[in-house]
C-alpha positions as CSV (number, residue, x, y, z in Angstrom):
1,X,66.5,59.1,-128.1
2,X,65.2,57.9,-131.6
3,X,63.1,55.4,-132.2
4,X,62.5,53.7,-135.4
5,X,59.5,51.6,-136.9
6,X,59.7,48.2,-137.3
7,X,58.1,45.7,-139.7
8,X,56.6,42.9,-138.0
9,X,56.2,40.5,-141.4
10,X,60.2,39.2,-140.3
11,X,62.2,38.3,-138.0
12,X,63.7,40.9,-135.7
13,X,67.4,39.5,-134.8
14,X,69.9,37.1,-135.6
15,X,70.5,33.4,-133.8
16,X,71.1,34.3,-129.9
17,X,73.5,31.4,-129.9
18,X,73.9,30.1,-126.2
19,X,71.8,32.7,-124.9
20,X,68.6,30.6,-126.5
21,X,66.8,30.7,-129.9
22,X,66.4,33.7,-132.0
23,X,63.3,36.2,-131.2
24,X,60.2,35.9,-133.5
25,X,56.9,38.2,-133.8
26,X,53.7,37.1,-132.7
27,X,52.3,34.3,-135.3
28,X,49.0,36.4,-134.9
29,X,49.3,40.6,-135.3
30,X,49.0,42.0,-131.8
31,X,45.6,43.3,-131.0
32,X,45.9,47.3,-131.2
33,X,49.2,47.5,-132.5
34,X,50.7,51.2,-133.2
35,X,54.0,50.8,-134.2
36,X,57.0,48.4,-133.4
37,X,60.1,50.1,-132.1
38,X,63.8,49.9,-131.3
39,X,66.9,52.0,-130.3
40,X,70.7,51.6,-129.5
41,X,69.8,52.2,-125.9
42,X,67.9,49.1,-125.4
43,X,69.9,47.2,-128.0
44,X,67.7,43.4,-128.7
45,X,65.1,44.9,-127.6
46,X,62.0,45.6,-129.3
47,X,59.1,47.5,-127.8
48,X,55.2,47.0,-129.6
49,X,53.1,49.7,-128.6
50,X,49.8,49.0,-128.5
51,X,46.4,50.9,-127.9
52,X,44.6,48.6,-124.9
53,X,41.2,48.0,-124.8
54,X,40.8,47.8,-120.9
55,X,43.1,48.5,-117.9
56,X,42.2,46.6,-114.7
57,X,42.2,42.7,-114.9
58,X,40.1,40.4,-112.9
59,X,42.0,38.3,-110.8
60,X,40.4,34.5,-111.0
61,X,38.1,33.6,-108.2
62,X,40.4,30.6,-107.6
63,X,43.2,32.8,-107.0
64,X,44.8,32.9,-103.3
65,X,46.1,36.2,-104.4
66,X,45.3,38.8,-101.6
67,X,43.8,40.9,-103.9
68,X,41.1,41.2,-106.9
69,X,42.5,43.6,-109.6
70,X,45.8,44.1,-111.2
71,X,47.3,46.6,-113.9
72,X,49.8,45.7,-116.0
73,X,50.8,48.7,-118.2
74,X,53.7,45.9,-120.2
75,X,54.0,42.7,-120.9
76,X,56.8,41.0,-121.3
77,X,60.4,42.6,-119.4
78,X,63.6,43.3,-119.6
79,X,64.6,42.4,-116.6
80,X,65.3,38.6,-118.3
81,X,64.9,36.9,-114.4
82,X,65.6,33.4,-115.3
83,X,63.7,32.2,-112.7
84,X,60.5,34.3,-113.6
85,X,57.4,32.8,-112.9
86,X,55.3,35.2,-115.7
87,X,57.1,33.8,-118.9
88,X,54.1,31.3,-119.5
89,X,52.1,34.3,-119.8
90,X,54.4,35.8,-123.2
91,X,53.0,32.5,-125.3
92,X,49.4,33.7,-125.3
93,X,50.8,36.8,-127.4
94,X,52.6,34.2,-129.5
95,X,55.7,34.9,-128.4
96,X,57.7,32.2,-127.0
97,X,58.7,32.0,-122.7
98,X,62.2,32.2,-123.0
99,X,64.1,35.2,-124.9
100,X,61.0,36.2,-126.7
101,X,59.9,37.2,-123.0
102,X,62.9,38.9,-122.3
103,X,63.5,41.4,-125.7
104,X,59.7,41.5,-126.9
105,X,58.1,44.3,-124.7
106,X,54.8,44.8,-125.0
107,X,54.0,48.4,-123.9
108,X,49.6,49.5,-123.7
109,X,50.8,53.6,-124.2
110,X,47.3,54.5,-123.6
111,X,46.6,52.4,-120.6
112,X,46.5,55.5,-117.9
113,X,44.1,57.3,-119.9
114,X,41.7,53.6,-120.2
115,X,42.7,53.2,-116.7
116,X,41.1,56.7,-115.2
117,X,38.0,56.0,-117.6
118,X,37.1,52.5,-115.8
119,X,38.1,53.5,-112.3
120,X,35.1,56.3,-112.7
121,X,32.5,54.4,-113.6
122,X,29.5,54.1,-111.0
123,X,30.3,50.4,-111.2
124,X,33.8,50.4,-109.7
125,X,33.9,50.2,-105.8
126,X,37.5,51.0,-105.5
127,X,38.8,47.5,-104.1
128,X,42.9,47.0,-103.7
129,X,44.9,46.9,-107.4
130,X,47.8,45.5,-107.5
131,X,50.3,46.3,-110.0
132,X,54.1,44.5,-110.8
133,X,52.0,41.0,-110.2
134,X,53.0,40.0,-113.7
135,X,55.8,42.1,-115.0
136,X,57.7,44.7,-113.6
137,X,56.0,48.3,-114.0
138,X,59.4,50.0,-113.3
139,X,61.3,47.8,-115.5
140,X,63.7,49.8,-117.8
141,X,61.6,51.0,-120.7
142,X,59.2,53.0,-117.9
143,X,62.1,55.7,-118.4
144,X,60.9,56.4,-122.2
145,X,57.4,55.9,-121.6
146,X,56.0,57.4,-118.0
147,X,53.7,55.2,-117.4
148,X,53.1,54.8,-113.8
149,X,52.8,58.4,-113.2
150,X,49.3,58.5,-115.1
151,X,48.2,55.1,-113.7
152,X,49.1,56.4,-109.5
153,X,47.3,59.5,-110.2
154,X,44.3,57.7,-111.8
155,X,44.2,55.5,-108.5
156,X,44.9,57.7,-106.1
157,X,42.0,60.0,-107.7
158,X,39.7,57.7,-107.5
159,X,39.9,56.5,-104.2
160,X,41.1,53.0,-104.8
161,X,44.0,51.7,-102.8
162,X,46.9,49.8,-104.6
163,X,50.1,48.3,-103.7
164,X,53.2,48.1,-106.4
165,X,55.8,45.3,-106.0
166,X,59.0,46.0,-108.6
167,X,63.0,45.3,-108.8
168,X,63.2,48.8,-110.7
169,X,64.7,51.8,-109.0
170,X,63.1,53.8,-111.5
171,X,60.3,54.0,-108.5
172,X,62.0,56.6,-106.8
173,X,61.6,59.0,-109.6
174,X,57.6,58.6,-108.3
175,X,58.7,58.5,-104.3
176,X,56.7,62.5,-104.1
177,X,53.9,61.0,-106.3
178,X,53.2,57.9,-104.4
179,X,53.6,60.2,-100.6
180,X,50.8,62.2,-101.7
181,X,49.0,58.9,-103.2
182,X,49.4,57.8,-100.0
183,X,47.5,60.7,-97.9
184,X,44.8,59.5,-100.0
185,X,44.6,55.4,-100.1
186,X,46.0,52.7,-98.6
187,X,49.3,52.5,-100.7
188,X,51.7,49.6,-100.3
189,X,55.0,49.3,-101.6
190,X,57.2,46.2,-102.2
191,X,60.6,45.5,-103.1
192,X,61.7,42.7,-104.9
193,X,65.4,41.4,-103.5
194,X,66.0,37.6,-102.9
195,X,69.7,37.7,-102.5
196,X,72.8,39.9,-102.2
197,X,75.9,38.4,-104.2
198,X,76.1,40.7,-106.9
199,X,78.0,38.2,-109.4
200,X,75.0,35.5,-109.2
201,X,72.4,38.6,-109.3
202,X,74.3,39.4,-112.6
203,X,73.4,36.2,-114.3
204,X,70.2,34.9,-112.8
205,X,68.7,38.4,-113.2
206,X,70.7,40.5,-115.6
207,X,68.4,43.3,-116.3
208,X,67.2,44.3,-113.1
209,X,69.3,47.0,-111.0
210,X,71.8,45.3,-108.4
211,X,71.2,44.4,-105.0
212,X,72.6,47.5,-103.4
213,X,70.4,49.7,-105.4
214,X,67.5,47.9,-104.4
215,X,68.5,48.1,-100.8
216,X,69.1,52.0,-101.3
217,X,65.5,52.1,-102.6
218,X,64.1,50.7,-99.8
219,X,66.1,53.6,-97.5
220,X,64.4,55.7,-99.9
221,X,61.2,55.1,-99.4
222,X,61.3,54.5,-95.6
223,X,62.9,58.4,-95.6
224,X,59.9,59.3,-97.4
225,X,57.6,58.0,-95.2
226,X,56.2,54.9,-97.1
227,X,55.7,51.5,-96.1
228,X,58.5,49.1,-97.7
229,X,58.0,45.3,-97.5
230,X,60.1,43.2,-99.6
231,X,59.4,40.1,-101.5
232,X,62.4,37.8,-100.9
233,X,61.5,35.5,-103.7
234,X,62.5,32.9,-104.8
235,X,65.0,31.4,-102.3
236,X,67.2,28.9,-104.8
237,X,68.1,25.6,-103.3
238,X,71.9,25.3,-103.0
239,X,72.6,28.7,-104.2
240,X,70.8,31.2,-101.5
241,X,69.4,29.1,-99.2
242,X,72.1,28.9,-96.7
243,X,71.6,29.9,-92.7
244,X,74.8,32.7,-94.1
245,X,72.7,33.8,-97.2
246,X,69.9,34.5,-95.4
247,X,71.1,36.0,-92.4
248,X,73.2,38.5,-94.5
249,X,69.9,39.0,-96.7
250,X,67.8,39.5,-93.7
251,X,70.1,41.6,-91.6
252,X,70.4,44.3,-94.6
253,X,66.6,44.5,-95.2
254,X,66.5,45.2,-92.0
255,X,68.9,48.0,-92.0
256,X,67.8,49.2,-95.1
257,X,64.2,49.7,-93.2
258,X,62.1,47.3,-94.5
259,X,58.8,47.1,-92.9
260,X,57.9,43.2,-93.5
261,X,59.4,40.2,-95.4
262,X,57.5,37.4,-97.6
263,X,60.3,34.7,-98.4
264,X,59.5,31.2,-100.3
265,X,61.3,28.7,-102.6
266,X,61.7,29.0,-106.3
267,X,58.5,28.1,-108.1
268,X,59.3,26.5,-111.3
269,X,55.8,26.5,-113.4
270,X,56.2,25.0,-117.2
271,X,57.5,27.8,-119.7
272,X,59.7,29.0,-116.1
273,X,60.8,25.5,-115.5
274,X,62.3,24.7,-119.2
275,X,64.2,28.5,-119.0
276,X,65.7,27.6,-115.9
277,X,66.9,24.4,-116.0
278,X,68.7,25.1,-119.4
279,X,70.3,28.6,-117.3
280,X,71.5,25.7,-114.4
281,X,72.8,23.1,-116.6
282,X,74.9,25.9,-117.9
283,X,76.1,27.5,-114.5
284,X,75.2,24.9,-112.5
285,X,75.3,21.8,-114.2
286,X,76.2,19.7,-110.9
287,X,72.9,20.7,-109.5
288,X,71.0,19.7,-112.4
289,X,70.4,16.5,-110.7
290,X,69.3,17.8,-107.6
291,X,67.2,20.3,-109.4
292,X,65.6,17.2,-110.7
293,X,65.3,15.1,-107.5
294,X,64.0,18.7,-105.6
295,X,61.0,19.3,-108.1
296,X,60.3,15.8,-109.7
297,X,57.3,17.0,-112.3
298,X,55.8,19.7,-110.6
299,X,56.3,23.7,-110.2
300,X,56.7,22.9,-106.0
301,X,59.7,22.0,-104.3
302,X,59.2,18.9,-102.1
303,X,57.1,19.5,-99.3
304,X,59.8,18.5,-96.8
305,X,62.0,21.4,-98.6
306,X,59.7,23.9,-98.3
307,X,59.2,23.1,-94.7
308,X,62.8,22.7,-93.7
309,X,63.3,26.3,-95.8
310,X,60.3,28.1,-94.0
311,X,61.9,27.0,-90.4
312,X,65.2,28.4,-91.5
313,X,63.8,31.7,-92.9
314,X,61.2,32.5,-89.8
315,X,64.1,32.0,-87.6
316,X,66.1,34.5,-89.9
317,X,62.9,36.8,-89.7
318,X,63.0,36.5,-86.0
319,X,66.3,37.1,-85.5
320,X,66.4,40.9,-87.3
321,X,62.7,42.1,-86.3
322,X,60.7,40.5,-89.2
323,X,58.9,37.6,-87.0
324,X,54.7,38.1,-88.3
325,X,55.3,40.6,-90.8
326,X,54.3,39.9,-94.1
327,X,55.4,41.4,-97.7
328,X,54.2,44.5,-99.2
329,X,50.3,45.2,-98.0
330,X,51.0,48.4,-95.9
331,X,49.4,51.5,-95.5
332,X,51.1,54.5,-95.9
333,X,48.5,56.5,-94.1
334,X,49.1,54.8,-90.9
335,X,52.6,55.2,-91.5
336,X,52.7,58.9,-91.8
337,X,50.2,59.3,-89.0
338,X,52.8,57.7,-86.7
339,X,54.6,60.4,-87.3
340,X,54.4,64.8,-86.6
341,X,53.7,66.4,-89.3
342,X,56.5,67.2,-91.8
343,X,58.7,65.4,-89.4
344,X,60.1,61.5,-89.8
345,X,62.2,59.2,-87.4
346,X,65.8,60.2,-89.1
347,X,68.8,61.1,-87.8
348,X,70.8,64.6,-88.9
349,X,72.2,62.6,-92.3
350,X,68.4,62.2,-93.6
351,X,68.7,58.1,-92.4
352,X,68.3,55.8,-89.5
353,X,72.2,55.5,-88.3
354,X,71.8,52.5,-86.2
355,X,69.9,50.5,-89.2
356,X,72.7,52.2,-92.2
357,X,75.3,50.2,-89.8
358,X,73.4,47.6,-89.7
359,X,73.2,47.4,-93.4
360,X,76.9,47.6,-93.7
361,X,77.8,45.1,-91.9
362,X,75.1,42.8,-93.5
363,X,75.9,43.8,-96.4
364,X,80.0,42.4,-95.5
365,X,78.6,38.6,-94.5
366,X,78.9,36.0,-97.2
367,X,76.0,36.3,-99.7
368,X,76.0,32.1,-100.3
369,X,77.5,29.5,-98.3
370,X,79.5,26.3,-99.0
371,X,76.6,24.2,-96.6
372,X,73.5,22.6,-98.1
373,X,70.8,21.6,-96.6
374,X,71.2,18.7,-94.3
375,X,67.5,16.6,-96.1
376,X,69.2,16.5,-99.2
């Protein structure tokens, strides 16, 4: 792969046309910039690496996060969700929220190394990390750079337990790193998947690997021995809210082996919401209006929504085995220890037949239906 230096005194590409406004630099040079860089193999995108200062961020005391610490080895990602709640985030760097997020990756190359360095100091009483609670730590570019390697060792050294929550199936390169992780800390391990129609995946998220892979990954990981949950968010009114939707979504997490589902509606905080709206008004431009009705001013769907939706998915959850399981806080050291060692609940094939049909058939069900929701 070659990768060439870029100046950052111009502008990096043409006029995006449709796709939004062209991508700038940072107004301000990036603190600890090394180098700019591009290649044909992630063509519009432009990676800055930078040397970082620290590793571990504090999570606000305000926060109702269930954790304290995070690590976020890039900013900005290629994934390009439309609906992604971090784009706010890109604007401190002087970037702007929109494609700025999407082809401006931000990448700390040294943040393993800074990483090990905090988490031995006498100071650091090894509370849960979480990491992929910005952007995604498996997106694409992790391929080039190995980052997550050096970052799961450093944790799993140093006693402190951590959970990962990504859309990128470039985790399963790590699925022996993060079993041993796991004999040593509390490890959990979350999917990302919200819906299943491949053609709507395509355009809302068009970076991120397909549905199917994502499903495969959980398999993965369950065969391994670890603890899968999935993050089934956000649930977009009109589009993958439907009793079908969820029941097909449901139905092949459960097959797939999931071990606990977190589902909400979309969130649509400012720098997400403007992004959005502009993507619906071009796919979806007769439910801009609803859109509008839904959300009003704020980031929340109506409170009646978000009740009506959370009846709808608990009774999904109930019906395929999720009913008071939560998202991805597992322990993969309970997990193993359910099972003898070297041995794990699969069948001849290396999977759990019963759940693979399972999958298939959920996997068959229409992904979005032609009801709406009877409040609106």
């Amino acid at each position: 792969m070659r990768w060439t230096t870029q100046q950052l005194d111009q502008p990096l590409f043409p006029e995006q046309g449709a796709a939004g406004p062209a991508a700038t630099v940072p107004l301000l040079p990036l603190a600890g910039l090394v180098k700019s860089v591009q290649t044909p193999d992630f063509a519009g995108i432009t990676f800055h690496e930078v040397l970082s200062k620290s590793a571990l961020n504090k999570v606000p005391a305000t926060s109702t996060m269930p954790f304290e610490w995070t690590v976020n080895p890039y900013r900005g990602c290629s994934h390009a969700c439309v609906y992604c709640f971090a784009r706010k985030s890109h604007t401190y760097l002087d970037f702007d929220s929109g494609v700025d997020f999407d082809s401006q990756v931000v990448v700390k190359i040294n943040v393993a190394n800074v990483l090990r360095k905090e988490l031995f100091k006498p100071s650091w009483h090894r509370p849960h990390v979480a990491l992929g609670t910005n952007t995604d730590p498996y997106q694409r570019a992790e391929g080039r750079y190995k980052l997550m390697p050096g970052i799961i060792s450093a944790l799993a050294d140093s006693g402190t337990p951590f959970s990962i929550l990504t859309k990128g199936t470039l985790l399963a390169r790590d699925i022996p790193l993060l079993r041993e992780a796991g004999r040593q800390v509390s490890v959990g391990m979350g999917i990302s998947l919200a819906l299943l129609d491949e053609d709507l995946a395509a355009a809302i998220e068009p970076g991120t690997p397909a549905p199917r892979a994502r499903l495969a990954l959980i398999g993965k990981l369950r065969d391994a021995g670890l603890p899968c949950g999935v993050m089934a968010m956000p649930i977009l009114p009109w589009l993958t809210d439907s009793e079908e939707a969820l029941d097909a979504l449901f139905g092949a997490l459960a097959g797939a082996g999931a071990t606990g589902v977190s589902a909400g509606a979309l969130y649509l905080r400012p720098g997400t919401r403007e992004w959005f709206m502009q993507w619906l008004a071009r796919e979806y431009p007769a439910l801009v209006e609803r859109y509008q009705g839904l959300y009003g001013q704020g980031a929340y769907a109506s409170k009646e929504y978000r009740q009506w939706l959370a009846a709808r998915v608990n009774a999904a959850k109930r019906r395929h085995g999720f009913a008071g399981t939560d998202g991805f806080i597992h322990d993969a050291r309970k997990e193993e220890a359910n099972y003898p060692a070297g041995s794990l609940p699969l069948g001849e094939s290396g999977h759990r037949p019963a759940a693979r049909e399972r999958a298939g058939a959920a996997l068959h069900a229409p992904a979005l239906a032609e009801s709406t929701p009877t409040l609106f």
